[in-house]
N, C-alpha and C positions, 0 to 999 in steps of 0.2 A: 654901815649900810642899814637902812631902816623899811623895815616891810611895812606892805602898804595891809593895815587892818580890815580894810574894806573889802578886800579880794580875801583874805582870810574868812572873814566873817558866813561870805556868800558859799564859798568851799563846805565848810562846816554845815552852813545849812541844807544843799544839796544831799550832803552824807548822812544826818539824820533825815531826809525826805524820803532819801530810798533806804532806809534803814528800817523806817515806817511804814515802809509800805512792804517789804519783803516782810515784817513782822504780822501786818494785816494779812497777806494772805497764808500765811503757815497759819495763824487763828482761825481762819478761813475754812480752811484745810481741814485741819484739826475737828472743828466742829461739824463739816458737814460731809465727812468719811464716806459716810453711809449714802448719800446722795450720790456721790463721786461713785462708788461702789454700784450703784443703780444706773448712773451713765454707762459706766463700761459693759456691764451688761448688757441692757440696752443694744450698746454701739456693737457688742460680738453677734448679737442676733441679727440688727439689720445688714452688719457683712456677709453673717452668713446665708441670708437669704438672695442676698447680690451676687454672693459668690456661686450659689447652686448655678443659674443658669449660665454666669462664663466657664464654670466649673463643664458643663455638659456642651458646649460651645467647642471648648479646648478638645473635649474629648472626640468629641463628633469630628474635630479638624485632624485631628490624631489619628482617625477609624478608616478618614478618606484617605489617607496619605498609606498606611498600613496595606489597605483594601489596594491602590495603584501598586505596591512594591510586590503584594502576592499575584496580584495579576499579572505584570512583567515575570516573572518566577514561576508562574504557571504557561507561560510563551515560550518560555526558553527550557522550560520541563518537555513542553508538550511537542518543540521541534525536536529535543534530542531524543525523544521516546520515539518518534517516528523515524530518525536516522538507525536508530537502533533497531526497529523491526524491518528494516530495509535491507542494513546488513547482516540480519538473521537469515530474511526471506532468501537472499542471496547466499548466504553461506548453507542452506539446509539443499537449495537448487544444485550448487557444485557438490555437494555430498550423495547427493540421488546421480549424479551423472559419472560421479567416480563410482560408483556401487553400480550403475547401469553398464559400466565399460569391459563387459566380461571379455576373458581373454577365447573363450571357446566361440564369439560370435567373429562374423566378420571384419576387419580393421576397422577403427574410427575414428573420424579426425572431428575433435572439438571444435567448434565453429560459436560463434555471436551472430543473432538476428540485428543488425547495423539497420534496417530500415524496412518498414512496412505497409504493404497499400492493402486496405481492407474496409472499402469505401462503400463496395459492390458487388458489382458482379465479376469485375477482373483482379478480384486479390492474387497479391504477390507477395514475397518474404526476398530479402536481401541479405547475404551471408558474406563471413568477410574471410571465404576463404574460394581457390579458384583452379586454374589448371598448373599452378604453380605449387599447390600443395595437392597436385594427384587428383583434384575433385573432376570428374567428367561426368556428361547430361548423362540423365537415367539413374543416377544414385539415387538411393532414398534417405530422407533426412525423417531422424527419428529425436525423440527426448526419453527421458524415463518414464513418462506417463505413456509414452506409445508415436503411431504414426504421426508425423508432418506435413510432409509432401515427397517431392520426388525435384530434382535437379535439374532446370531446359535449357537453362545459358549458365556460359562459363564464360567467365576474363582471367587476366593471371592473376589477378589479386581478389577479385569477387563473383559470386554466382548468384543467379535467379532461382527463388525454389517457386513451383505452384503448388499450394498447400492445399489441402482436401477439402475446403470450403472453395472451389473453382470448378463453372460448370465443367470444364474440359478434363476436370482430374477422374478418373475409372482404377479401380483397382478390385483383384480378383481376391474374394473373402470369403469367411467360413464362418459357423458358428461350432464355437469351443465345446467337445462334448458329444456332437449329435451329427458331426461333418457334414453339416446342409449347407452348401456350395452356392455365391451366387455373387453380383456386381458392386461395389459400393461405390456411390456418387453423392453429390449435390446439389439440390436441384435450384438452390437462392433463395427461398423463404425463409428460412431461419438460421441464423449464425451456431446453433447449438445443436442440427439436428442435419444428419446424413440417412439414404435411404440406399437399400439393398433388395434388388431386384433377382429374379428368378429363382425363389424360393420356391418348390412345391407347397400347394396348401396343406397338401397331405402329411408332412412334417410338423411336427409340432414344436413350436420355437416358444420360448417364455419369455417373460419382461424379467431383465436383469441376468440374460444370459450375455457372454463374453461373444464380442466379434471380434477377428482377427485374420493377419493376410494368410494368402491360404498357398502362396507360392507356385500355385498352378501354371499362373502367368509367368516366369521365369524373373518378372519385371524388379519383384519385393521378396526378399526369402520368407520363408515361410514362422508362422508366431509371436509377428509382432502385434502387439494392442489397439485395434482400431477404438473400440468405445464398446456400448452395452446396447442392448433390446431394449427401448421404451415401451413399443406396441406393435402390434401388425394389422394389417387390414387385408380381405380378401380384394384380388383385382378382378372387374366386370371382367364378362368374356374369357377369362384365361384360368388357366389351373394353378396358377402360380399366385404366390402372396405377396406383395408389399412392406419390410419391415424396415421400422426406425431407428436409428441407431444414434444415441449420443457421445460424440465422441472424448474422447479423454483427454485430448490435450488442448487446452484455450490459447486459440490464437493470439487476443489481445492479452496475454498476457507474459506468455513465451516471450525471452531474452535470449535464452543458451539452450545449443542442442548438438547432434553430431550428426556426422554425413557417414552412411555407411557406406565405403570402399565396395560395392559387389555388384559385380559384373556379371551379366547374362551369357549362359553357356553358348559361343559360338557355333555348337552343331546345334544345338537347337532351334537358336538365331533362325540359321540358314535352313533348317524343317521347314519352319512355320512359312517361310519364304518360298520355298519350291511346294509346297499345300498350298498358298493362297493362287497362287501361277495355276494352278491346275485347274481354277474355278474362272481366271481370267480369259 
């Protein structure tokens, strides 16, 4: 078998070609180090000045992304802190209403305010308890901050209270301290302010003194907390004052309270019954 020299020849030549030239640039190399050494420098500066603003780019996409996950985290902080003072609010309330449940007062039957009208002039309160748990008209509904209202409709499972903000509600009150004897009511101007009438001027009542029922009426026993003395004004024509009273316990806020079981002495009842006869 005899090889063909010509196809030899070109091989060889090809393998010194690039044998020359791999040689030319290691000379190359070799001689201009220092050049090469100035490129790459060079090349690390202009990256790194390419690189600052993707550099600040990335980070800024980073700061957004960060800033979305603490704000989701500040949503879900800020529902559970508010569940949490809810069932604070709610647990300090049953704590004041067992600490209010004295065994030396009249019975009480714990009750929930289920529904409320307090739009105007004809507020109401809705209790979820009825004549099935002993409740009948004339009780009076108290909390631990004090008066409520008083009991007008009963079903077996719920009752109507008229709470002290209703012009129809009267109750017979005192001031704590000094027994000046007189009416409390209200009149609709203000959610926050009841007035007590037949006060002598001649008594001297202060701002931040205690009002309270005064039991007279048989209707409310006597020392529970209506509210305080804001001001008094003297009334035209009469000898009698005017005093303001804010009272202590916030309708719109009230959820839980109790009904007090007490019931009006039936000889008295029947007094004040054969007195009014007498003038009929």
């Amino acid at each position: 078998m005899q090889f063909d020299r010509s196809q030899t020849r070109e091989i060889r030549d090809y393998v010194l070609t690039g044998l020359f030239i791999f040689l030319a640039i290691a000379m190359l190399v070799s001689r201009h180090d220092g050049g090469l050494h100035n490129l790459r420098k060079a090349s690390v500066v202009v990256m790194s000045y390419l690189e600052q603003p993707l550099s600040k780019a990335r980070i800024y996409r980073e700061a957004l992304q960060t800033n979305e996950e603490l704000r989701r985290q500040n949503v879900r902080l800020m529902d559970e802190l508010s569940r949490l003072r809810s069932a604070q609010q709610q647990n300090e309330e049953l704590r004041r209403l067992l600490d209010f449940n004295n065994p030396d007062s009249p019975e009480m039957h714990p009750v929930r305010i289920v529904s409320k009208t307090l739009t105007g002039m004809n507020n109401g309160l809705t209790i979820d308890a009825g004549h099935r748990d002993g409740i009948e008209v004339g009780m009076p509904v108290v909390s631990p901050d004090g008066l409520v209202g008083t009991v007008i409709l009963t079903s077996r499972n719920y009752s109507q209270v008229l709470p002290f903000q209703n012009p129809m509600f009267r109750i017979s009150a005192r001031i704590q301290g000094i027994r000046a004897y007189g009416v409390i009511s209200w009149e609709g101007d203000h959610l926050d302010e009841l007035v007590m009438d037949y006060v002598p001027q001649t008594t001297q009542v202060e701002p931040g003194s205690i009002v309270e029922t005064s039991g007279a009426s048989d209707q409310f026993p006597a020392y529970i907390p209506i509210g305080e003395v804001i001001r008094t004004e003297p009334q035209d024509g009469r000898d009698t004052q005017r005093i303001y009273v804010q009272p202590y316990v916030s309708l719109n806020q009230i959820a839980e309270a109790f009904v007090l079981k007490y019931r009006a002495e039936p000889e008295i009842d029947s007094l004040l019954m054969e007195y009014q006869l007498q003038f009929q």
